[in-house]
PDB file of N, CA, C, O and CB in Angstrom:
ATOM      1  N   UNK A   1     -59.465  -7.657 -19.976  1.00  0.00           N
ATOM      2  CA  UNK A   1     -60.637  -8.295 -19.382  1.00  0.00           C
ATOM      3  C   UNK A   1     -61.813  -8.105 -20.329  1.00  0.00           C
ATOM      4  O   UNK A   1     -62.314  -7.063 -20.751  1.00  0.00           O
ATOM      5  CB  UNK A   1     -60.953  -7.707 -17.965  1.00  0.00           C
ATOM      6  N   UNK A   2     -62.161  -9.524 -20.579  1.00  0.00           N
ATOM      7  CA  UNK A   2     -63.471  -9.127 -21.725  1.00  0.00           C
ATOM      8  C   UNK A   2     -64.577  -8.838 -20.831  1.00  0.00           C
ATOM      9  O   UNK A   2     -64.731  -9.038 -19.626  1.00  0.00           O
ATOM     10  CB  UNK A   2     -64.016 -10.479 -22.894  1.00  0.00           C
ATOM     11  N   UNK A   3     -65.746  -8.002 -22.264  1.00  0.00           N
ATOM     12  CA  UNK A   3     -67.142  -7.774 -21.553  1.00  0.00           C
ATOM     13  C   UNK A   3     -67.704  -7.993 -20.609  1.00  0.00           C
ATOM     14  O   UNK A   3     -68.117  -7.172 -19.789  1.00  0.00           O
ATOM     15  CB  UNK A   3     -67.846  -8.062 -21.912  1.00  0.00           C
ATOM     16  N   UNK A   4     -67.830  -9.502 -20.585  1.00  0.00           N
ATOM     17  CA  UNK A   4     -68.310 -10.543 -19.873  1.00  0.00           C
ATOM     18  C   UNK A   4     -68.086 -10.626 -18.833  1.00  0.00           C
ATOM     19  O   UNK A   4     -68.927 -10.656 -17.934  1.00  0.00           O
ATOM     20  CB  UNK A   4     -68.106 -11.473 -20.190  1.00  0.00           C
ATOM     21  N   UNK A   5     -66.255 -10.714 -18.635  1.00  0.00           N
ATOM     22  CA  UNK A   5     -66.159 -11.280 -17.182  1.00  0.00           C
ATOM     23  C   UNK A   5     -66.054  -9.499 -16.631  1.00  0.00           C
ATOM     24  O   UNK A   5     -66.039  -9.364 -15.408  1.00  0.00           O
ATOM     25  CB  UNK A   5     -64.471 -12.622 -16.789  1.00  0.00           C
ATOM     26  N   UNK A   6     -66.013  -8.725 -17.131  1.00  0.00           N
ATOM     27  CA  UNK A   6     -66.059  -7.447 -16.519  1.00  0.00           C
ATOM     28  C   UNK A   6     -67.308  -7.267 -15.837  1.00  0.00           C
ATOM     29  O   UNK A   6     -67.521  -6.543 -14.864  1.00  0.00           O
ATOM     30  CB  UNK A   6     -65.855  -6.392 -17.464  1.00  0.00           C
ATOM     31  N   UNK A   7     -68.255  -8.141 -16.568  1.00  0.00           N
ATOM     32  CA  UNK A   7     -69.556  -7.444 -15.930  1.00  0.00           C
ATOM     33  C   UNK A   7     -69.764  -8.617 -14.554  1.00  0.00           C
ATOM     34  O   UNK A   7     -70.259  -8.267 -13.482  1.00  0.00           O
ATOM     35  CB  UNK A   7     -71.177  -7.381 -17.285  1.00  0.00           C
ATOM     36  N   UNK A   8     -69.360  -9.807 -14.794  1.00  0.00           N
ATOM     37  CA  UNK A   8     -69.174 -10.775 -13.653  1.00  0.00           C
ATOM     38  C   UNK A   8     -68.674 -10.090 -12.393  1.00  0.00           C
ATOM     39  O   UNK A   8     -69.234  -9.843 -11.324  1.00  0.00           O
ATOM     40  CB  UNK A   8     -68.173 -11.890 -14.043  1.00  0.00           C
ATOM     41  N   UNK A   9     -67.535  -9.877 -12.815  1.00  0.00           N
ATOM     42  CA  UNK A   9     -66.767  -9.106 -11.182  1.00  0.00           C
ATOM     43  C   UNK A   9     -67.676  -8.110 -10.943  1.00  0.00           C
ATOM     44  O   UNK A   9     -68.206  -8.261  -9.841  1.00  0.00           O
ATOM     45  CB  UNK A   9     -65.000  -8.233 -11.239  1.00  0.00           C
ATOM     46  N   UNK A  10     -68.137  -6.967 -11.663  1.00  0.00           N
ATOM     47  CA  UNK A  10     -69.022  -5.931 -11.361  1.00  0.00           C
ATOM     48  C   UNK A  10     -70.498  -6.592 -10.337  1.00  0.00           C
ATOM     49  O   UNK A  10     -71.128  -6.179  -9.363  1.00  0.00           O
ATOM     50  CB  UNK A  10     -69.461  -5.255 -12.974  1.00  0.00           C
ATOM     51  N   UNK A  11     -70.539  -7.651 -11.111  1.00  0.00           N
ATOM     52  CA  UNK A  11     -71.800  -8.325 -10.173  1.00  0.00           C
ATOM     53  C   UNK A  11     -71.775  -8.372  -9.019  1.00  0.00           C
ATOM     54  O   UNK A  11     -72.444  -7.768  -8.181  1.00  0.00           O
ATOM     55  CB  UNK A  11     -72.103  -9.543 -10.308  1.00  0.00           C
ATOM     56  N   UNK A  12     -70.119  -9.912  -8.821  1.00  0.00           N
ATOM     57  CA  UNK A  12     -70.055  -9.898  -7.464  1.00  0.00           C
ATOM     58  C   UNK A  12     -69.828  -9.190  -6.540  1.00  0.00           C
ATOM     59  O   UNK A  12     -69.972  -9.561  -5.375  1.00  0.00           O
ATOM     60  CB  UNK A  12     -69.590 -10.418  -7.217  1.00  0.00           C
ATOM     61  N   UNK A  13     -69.345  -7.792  -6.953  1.00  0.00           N
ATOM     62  CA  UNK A  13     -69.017  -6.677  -6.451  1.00  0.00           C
ATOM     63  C   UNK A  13     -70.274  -6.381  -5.566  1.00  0.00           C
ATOM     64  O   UNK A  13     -70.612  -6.771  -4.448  1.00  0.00           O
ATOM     65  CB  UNK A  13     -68.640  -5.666  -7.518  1.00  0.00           C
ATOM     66  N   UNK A  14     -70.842  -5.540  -6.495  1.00  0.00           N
ATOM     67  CA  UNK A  14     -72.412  -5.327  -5.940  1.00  0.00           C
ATOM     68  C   UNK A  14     -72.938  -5.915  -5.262  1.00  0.00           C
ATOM     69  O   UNK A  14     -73.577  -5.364  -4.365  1.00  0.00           O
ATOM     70  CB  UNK A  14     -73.294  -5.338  -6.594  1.00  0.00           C
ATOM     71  N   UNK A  15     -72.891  -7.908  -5.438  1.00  0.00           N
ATOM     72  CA  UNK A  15     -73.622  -8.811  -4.593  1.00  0.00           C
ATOM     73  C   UNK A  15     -73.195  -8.398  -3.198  1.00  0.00           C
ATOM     74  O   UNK A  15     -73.991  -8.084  -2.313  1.00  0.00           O
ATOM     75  CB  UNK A  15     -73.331 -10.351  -4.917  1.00  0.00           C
ATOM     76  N   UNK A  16     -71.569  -8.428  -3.042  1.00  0.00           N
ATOM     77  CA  UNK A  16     -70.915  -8.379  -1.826  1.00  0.00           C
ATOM     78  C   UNK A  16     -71.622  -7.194  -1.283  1.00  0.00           C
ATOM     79  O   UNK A  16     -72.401  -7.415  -0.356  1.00  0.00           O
ATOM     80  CB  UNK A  16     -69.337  -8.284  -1.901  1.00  0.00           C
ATOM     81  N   UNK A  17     -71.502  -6.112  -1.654  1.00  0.00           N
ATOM     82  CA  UNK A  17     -71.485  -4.417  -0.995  1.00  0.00           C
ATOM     83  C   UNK A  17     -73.031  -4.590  -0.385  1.00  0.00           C
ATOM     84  O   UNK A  17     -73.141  -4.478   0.836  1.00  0.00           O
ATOM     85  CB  UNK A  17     -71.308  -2.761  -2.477  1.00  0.00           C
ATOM     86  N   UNK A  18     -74.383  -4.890  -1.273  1.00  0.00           N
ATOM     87  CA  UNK A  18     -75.461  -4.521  -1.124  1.00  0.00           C
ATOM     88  C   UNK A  18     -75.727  -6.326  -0.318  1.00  0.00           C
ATOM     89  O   UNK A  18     -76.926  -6.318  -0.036  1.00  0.00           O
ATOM     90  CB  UNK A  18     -76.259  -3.818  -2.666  1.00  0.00           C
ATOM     91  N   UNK A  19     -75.368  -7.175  -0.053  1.00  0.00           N
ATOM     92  CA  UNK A  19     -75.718  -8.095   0.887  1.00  0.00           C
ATOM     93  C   UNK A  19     -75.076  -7.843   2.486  1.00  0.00           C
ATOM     94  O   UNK A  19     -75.561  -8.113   3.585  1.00  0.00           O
ATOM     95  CB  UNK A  19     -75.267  -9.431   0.263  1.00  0.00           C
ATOM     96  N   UNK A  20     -73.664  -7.153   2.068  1.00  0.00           N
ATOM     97  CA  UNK A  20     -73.065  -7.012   3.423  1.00  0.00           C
ATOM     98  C   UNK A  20     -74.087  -5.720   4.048  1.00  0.00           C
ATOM     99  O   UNK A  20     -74.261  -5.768   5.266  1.00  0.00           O
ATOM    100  CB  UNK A  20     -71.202  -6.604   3.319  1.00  0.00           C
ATOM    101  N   UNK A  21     -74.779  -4.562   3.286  1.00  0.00           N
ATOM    102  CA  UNK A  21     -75.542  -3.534   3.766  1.00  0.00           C
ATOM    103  C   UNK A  21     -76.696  -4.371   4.426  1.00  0.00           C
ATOM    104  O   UNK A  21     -76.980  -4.164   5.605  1.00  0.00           O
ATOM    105  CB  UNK A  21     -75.980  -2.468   2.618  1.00  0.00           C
ATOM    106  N   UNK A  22     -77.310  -5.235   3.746  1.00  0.00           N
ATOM    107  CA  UNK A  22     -78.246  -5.321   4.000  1.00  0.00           C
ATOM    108  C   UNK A  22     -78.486  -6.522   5.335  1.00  0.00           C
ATOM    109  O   UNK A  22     -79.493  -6.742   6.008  1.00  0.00           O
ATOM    110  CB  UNK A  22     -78.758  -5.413   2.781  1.00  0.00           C
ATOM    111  N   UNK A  23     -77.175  -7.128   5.373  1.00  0.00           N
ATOM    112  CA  UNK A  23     -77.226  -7.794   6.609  1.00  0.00           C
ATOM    113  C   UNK A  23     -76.551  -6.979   7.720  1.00  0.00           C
ATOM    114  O   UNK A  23     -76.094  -7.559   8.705  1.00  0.00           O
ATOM    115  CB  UNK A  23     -76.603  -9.133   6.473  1.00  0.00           C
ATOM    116  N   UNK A  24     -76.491  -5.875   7.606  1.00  0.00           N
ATOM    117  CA  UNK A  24     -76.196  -4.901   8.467  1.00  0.00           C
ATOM    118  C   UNK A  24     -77.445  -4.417   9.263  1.00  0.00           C
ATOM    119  O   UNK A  24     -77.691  -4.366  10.468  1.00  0.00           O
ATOM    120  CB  UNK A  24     -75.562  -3.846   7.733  1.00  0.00           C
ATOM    121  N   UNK A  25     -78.230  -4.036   8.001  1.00  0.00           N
ATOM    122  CA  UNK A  25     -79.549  -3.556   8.644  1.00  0.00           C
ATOM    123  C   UNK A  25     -80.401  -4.275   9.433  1.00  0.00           C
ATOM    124  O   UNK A  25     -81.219  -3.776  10.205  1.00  0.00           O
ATOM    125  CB  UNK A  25     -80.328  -3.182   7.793  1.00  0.00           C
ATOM    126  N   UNK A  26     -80.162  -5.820   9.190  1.00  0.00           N
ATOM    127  CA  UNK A  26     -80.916  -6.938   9.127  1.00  0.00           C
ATOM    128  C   UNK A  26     -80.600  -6.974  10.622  1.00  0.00           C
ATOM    129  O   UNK A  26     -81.638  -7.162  11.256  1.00  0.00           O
ATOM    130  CB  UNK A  26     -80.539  -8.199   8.062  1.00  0.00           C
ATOM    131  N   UNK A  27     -79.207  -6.825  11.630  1.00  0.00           N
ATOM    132  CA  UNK A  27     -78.970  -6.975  12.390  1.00  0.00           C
ATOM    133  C   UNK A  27     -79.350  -6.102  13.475  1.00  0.00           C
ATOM    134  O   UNK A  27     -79.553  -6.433  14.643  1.00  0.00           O
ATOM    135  CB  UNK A  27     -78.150  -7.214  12.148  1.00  0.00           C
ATOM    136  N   UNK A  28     -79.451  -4.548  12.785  1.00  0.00           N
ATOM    137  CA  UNK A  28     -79.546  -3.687  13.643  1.00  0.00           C
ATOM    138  C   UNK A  28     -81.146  -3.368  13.550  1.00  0.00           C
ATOM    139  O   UNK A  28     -81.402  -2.455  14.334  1.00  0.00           O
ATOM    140  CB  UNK A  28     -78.529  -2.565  13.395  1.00  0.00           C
ATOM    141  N   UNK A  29     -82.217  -3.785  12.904  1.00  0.00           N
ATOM    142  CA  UNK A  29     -83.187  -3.159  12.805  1.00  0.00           C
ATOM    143  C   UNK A  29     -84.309  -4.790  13.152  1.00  0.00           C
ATOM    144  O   UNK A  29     -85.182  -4.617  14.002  1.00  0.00           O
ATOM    145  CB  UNK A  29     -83.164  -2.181  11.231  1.00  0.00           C
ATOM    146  N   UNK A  30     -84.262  -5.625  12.774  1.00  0.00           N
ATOM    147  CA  UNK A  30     -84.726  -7.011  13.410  1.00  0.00           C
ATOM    148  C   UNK A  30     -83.751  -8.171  13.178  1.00  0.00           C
ATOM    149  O   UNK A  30     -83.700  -8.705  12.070  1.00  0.00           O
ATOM    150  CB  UNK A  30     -86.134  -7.470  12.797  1.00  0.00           C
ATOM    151  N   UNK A  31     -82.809  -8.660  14.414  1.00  0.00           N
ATOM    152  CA  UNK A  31     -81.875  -9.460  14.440  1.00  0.00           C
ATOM    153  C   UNK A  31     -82.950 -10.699  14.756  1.00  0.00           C
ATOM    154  O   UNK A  31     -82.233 -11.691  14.625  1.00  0.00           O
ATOM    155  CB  UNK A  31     -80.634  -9.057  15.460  1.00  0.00           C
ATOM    156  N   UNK A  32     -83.939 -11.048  15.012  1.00  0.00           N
ATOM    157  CA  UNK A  32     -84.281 -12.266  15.678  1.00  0.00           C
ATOM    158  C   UNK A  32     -85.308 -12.485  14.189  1.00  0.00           C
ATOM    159  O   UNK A  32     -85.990 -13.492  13.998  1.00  0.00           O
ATOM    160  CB  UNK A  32     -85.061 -12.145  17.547  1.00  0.00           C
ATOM    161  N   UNK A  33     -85.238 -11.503  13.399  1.00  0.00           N
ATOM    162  CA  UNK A  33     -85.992 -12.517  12.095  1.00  0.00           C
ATOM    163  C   UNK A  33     -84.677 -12.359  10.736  1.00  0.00           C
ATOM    164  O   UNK A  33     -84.924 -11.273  10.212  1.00  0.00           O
ATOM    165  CB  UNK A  33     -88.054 -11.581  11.382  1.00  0.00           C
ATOM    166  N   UNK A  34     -83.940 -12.741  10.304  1.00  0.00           N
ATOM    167  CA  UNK A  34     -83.233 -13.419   9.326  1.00  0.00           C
ATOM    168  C   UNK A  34     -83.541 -13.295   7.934  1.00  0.00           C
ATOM    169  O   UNK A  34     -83.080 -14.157   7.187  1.00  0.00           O
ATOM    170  CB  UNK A  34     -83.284 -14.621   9.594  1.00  0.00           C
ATOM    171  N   UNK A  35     -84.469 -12.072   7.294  1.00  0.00           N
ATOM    172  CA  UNK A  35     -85.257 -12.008   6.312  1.00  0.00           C
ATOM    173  C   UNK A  35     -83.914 -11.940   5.145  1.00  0.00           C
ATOM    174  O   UNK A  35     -84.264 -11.860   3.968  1.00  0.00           O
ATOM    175  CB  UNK A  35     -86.426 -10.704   6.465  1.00  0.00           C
ATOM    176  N   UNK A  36     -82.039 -11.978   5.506  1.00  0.00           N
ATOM    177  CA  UNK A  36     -81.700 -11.116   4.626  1.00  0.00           C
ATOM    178  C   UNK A  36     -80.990 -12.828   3.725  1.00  0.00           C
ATOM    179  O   UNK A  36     -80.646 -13.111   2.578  1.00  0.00           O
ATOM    180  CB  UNK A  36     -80.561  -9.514   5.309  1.00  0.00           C
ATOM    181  N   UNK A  37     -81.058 -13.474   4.868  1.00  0.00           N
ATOM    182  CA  UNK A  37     -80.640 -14.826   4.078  1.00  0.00           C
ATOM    183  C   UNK A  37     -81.322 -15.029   2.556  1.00  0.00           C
ATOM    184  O   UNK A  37     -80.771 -15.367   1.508  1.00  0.00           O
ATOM    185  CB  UNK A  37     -81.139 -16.168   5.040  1.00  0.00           C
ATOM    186  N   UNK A  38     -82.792 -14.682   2.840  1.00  0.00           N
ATOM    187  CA  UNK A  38     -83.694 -14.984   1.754  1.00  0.00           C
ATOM    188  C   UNK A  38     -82.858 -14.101   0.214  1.00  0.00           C
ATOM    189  O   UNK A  38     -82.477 -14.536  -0.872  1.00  0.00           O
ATOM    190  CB  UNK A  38     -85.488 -14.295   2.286  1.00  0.00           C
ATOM    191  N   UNK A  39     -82.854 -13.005   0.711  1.00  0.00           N
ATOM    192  CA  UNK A  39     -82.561 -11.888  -0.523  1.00  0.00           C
ATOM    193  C   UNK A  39     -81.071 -12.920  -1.047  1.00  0.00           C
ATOM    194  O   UNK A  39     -80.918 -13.373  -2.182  1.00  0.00           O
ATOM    195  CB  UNK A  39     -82.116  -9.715   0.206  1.00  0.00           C
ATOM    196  N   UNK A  40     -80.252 -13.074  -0.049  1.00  0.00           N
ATOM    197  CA  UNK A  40     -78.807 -13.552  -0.469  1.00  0.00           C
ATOM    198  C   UNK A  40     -78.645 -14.415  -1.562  1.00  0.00           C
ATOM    199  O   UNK A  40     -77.944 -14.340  -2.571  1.00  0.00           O
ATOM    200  CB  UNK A  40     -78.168 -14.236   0.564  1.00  0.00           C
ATOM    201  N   UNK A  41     -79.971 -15.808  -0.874  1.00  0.00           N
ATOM    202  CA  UNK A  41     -80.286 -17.112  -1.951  1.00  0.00           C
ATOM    203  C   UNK A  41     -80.539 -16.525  -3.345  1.00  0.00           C
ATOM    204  O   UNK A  41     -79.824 -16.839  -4.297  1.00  0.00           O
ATOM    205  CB  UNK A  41     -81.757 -18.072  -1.510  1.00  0.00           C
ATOM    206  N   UNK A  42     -81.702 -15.554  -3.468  1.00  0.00           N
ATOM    207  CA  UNK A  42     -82.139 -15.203  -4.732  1.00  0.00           C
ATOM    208  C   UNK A  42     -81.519 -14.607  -5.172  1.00  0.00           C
ATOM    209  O   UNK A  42     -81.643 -14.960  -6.345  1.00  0.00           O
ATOM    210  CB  UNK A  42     -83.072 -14.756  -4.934  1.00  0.00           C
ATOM    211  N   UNK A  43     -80.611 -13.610  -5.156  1.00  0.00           N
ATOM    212  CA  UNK A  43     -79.416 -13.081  -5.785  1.00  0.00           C
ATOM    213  C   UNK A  43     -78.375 -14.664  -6.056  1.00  0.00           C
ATOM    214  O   UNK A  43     -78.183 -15.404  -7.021  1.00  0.00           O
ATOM    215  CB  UNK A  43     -78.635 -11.731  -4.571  1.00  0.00           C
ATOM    216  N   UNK A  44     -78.041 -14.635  -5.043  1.00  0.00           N
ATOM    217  CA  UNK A  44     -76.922 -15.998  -5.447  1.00  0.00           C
ATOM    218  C   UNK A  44     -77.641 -16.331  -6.557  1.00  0.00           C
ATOM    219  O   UNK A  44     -77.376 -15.845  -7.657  1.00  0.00           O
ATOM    220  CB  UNK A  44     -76.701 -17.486  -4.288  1.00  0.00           C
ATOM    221  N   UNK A  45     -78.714 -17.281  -6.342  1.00  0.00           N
ATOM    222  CA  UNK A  45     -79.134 -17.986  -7.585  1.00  0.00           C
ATOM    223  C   UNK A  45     -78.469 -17.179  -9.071  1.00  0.00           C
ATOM    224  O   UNK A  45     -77.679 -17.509  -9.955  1.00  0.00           O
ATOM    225  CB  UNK A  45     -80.926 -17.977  -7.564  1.00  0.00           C
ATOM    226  N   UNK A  46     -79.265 -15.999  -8.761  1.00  0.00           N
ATOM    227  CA  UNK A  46     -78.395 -15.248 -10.225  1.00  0.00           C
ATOM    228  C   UNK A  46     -77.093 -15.201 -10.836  1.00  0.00           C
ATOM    229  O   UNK A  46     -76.714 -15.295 -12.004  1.00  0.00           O
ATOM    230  CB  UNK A  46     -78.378 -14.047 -10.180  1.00  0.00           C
ATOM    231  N   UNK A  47     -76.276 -14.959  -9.299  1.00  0.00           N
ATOM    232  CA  UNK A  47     -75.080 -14.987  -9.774  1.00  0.00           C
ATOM    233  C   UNK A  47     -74.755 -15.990 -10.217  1.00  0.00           C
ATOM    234  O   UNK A  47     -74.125 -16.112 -11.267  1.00  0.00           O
ATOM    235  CB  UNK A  47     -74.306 -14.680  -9.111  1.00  0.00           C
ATOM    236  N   UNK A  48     -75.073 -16.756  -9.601  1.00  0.00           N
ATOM    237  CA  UNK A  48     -74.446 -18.268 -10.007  1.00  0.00           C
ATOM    238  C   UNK A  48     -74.746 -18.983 -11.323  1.00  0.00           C
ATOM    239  O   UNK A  48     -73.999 -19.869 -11.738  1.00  0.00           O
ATOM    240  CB  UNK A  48     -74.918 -19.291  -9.001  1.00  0.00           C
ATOM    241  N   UNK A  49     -75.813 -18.605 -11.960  1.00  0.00           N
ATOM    242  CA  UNK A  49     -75.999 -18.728 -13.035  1.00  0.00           C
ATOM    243  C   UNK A  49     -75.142 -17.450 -14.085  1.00  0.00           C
ATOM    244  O   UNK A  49     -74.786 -17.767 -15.220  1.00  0.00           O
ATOM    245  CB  UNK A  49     -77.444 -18.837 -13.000  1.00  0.00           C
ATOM    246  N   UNK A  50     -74.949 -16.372 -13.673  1.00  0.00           N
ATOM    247  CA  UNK A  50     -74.202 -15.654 -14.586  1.00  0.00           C
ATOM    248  C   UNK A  50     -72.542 -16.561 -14.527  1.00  0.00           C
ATOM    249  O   UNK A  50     -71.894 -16.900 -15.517  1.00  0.00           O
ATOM    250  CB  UNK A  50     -74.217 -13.847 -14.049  1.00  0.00           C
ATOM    251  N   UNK A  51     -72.197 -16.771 -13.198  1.00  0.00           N
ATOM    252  CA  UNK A  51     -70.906 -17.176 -13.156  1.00  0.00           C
ATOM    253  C   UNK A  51     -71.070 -18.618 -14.248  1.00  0.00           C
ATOM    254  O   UNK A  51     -70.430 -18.520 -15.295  1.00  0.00           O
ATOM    255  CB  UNK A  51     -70.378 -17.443 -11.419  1.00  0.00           C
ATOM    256  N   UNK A  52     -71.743 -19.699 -14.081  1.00  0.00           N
ATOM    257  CA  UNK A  52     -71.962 -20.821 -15.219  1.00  0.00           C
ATOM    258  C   UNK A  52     -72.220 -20.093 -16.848  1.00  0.00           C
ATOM    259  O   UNK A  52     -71.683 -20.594 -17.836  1.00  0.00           O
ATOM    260  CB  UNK A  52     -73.495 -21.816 -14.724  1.00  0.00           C
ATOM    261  N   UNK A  53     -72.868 -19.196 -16.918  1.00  0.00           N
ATOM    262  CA  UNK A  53     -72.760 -19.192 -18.372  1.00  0.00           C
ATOM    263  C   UNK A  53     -71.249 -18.015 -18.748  1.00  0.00           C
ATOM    264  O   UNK A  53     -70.800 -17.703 -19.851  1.00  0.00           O
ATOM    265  CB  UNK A  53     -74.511 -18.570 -19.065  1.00  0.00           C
ATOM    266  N   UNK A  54     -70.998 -17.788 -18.004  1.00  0.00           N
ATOM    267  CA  UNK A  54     -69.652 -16.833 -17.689  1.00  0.00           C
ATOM    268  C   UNK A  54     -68.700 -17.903 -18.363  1.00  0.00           C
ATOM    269  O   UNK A  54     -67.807 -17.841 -19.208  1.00  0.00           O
ATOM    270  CB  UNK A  54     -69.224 -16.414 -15.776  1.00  0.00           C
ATOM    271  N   UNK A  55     -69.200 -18.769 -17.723  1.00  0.00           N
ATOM    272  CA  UNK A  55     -67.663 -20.123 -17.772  1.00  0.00           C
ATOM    273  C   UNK A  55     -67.598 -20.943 -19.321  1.00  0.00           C
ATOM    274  O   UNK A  55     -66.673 -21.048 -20.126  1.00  0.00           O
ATOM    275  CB  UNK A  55     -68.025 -21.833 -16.279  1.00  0.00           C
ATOM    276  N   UNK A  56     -69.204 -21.535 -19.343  1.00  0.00           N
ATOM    277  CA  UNK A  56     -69.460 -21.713 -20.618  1.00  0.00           C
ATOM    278  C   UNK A  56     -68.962 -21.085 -21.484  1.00  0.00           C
ATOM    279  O   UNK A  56     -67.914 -21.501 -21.979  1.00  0.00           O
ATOM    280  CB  UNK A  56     -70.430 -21.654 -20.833  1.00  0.00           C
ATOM    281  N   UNK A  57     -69.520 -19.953 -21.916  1.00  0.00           N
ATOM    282  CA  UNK A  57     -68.807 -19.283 -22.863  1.00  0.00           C
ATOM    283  C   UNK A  57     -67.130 -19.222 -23.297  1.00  0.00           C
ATOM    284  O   UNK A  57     -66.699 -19.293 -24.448  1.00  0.00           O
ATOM    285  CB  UNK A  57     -69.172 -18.193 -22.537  1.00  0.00           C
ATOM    286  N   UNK A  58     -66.419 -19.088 -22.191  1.00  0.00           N
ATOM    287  CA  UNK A  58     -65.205 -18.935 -22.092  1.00  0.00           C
ATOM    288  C   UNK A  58     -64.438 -20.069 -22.385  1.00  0.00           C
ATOM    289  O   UNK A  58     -63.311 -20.080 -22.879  1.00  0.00           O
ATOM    290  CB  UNK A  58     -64.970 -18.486 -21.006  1.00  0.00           C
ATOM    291  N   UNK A  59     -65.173 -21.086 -22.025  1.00  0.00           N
ATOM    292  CA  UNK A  59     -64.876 -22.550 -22.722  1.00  0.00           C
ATOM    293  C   UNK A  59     -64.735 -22.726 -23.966  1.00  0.00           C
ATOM    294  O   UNK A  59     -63.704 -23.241 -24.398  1.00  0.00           O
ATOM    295  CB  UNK A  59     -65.775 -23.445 -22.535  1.00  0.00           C
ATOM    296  N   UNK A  60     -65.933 -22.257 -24.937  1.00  0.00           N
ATOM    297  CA  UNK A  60     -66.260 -22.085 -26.074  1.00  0.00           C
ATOM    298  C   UNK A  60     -65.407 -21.003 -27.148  1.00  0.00           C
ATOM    299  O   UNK A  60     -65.455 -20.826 -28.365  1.00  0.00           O
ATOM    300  CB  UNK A  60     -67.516 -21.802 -25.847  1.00  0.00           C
ATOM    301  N   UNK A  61     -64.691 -20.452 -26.140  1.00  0.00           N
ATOM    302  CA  UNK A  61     -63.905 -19.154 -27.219  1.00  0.00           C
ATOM    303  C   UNK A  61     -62.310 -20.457 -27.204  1.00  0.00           C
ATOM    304  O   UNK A  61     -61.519 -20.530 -28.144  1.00  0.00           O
ATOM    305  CB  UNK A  61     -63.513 -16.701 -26.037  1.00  0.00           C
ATOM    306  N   UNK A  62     -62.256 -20.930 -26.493  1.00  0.00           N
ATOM    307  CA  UNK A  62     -60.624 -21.687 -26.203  1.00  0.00           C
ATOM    308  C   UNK A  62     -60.927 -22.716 -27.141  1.00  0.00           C
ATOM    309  O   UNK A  62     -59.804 -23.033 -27.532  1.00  0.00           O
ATOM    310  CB  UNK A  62     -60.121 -22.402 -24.420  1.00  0.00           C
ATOM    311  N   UNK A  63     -61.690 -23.386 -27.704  1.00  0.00           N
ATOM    312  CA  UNK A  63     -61.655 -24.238 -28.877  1.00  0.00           C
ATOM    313  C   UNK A  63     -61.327 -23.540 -30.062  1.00  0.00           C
ATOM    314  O   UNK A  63     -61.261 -24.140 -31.135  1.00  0.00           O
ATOM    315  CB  UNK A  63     -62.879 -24.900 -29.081  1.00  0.00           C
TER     316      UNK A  63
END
């Protein structure tokens, strides 16, 4: 597993662990305001851009 995608899985790892915590808290500490969706989007955004240049690259080594 190269660098790269090592650090990818490591990401989504983290994304998963620290979004599932935090919609934990989200539930048990104010369920009627939804603040954790917000955090989710802005992380996603990241990931999702690591996962696209993740891919890119990997494209670029197979030529």
């Amino acid at each position: 597993m190269g660098g790269l995608q090592l650090s990818l899985v490591i990401h989504a790892v983290v994304y998963v662990m620290v979004i599932g915590g935090l919609w934990s808290l989200n539930q048990d500490a104010t369920p009627d305001i939804q603040w954790v969706k917000w955090v989710a989007w802005g992380w996603g955004i990241g990931l999702a851009t690591h996962t696209v240049v993740w891919a890119m690259l990997k494209s670029r080594t197979r030529r």
